[in-house]
N, C-alpha and C positions, 0 to 999 in steps of 0.2 A: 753184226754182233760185236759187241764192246769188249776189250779187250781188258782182264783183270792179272793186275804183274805187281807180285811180291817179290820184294828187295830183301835178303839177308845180307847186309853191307858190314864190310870191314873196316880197317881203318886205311890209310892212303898206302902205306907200305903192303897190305895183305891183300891185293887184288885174287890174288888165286883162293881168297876163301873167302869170295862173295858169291853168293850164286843169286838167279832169277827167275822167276817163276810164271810163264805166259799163260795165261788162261783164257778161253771165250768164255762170254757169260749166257747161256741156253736157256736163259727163264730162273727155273729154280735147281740147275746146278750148274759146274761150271768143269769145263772140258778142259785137260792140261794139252796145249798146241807144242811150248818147248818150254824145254830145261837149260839155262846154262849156268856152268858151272866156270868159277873163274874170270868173271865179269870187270875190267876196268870202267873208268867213265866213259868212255866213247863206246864202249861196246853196248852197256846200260844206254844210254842213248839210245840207241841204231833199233833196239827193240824196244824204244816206249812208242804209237803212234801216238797222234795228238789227242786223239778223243779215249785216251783208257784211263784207266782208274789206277794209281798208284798207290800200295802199301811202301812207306821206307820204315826198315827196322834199323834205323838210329837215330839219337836225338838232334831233331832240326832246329833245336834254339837252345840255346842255355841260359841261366840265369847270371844276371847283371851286378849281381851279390855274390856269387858265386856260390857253390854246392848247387843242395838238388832246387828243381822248378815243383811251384806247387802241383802240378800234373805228377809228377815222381811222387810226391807224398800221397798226393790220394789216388794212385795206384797202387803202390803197397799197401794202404791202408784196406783198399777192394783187394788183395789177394792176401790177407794175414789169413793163417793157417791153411794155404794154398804153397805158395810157392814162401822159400825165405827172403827177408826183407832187403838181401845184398841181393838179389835177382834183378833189382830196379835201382839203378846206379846212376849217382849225380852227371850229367856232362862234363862237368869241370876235374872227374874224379880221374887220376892219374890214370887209369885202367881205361875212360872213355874218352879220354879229351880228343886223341887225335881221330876216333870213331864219330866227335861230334863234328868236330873239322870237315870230313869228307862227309859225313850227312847233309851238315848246314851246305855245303860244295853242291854237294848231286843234288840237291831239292833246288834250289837257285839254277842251276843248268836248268832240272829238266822245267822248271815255270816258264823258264826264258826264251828256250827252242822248242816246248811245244806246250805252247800256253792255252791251248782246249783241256790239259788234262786234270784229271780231279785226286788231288794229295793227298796224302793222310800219312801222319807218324803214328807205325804203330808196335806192339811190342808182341810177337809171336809165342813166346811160353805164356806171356799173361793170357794170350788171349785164347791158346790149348785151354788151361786150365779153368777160366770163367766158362769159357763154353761147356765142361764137363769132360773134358778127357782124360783118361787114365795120368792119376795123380801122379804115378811111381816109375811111370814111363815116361813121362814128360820133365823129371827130374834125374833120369837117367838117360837123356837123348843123347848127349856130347861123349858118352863113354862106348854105349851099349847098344849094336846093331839088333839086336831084340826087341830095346823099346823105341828104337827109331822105327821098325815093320810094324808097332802095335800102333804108334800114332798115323802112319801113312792108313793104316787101317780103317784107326777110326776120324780122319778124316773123308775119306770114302763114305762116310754113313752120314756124315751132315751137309753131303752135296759138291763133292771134289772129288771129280772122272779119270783114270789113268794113273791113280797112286802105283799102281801094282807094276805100271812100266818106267817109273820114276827112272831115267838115265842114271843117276850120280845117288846114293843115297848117302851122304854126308850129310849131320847134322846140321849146314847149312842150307841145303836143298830140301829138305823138311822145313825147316824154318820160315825160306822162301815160300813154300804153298802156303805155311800157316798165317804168311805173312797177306798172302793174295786170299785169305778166308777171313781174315780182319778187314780187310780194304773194303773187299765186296760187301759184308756185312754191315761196315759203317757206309759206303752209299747208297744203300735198299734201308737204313733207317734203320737198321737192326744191330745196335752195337751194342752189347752186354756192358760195357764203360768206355765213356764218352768224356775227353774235356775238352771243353770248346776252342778254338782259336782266338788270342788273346791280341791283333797287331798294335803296331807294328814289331813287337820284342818277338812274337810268337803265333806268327801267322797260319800256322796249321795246326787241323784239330789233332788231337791224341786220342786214338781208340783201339778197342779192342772186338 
């Protein structure tokens, strides 16, 4: 059984607010094995095996011009009147730069030491939101232990086992599933918004 692991990544200094999200994949749903909360790089390592399927939720490339990549643009442009358009923030943007730093870092590690696995950048509210999850919960996740139980919820109902035992329920530990429910979804072909891998600037797809 293939092993599907959403990454909510920090930036290099916030290791204790990244968490990971272990899943097998059962067919048509996907069983939560472990939760870690607090994840540096070596520890993200230790739990990727070679042949899983990795969602990262930070930008693995930035643009060469600096601001956003066109992936950024036509992501907000797929979530206008979803989510607000600073939800989808340039790499180079003061607020993500060193988040892109340790994305670009952890994707290069993990290609490098376990080069079976299949990557994807992907963005965990965008991809609540496309899939249909509660709008007003998924815009109140980082405040509000309410709508962080209503989206574990209704992750549960599109095929994600074990919400209910979630270890840690911090907005990043929600994120990480929703990040391992993008992953999976874009390697079964099923990805609500897709942009493809552009190398060598931008060698991994963007989906949701």
């Amino acid at each position: 059984m293939r092993r599907i692991i959403g990454i909510d990544l920090s930036g290099p200094a916030g290791a204790q607010r990244t968490s990971v999200a272990v899943f097998r994949s059962k067919g048509e749903y996907l069983e939560l094995e472990a939760l870690v909360a607090g994840a540096d790089d070596a520890e993200i390592l230790r739990w990727v095996p070679d042949s899983a399927v990795v969602g990262l939720d930070a930008p693995l490339s930035y643009s060469s011009a600096g601001g956003s990549r066109a992936s950024d643009v036509s992501l907000r442009e797929a979530l206008r009147g979803g989510l607000h358009p600073g939800s989808v923030m340039a790499p180079s943007a003061p607020r993500m730069v060193y988040l892109t730093l340790r994305g670009v870092a952890v994707s290069r590690l993990i290609e490098t030491e376990r080069p079976g696995v299949d990557l994807v950048e992907v963005h965990p509210t965008a991809a609540l939101v496309l899939r249909g999850a509660p709008v007003d919960s998924v815009r109140a996740i980082k405040r509000d232990a309410g709508a962080r139980q209503a989206v574990l919820d209704w992750l549960e109902t599109v095929g994600l086992r074990g919400m209910g035992e979630l270890p840690d329920q911090s907005d990043h530990s929600v994120a990480a599933c929703a990040a391992a429910l993008a992953a999976w979804k874009w390697h079964r072909g099923e990805a609500v918004w897709v942009y493809k891998a552009e190398p060598p600037l931008h060698p991994y797809d963007f989906a949701c």
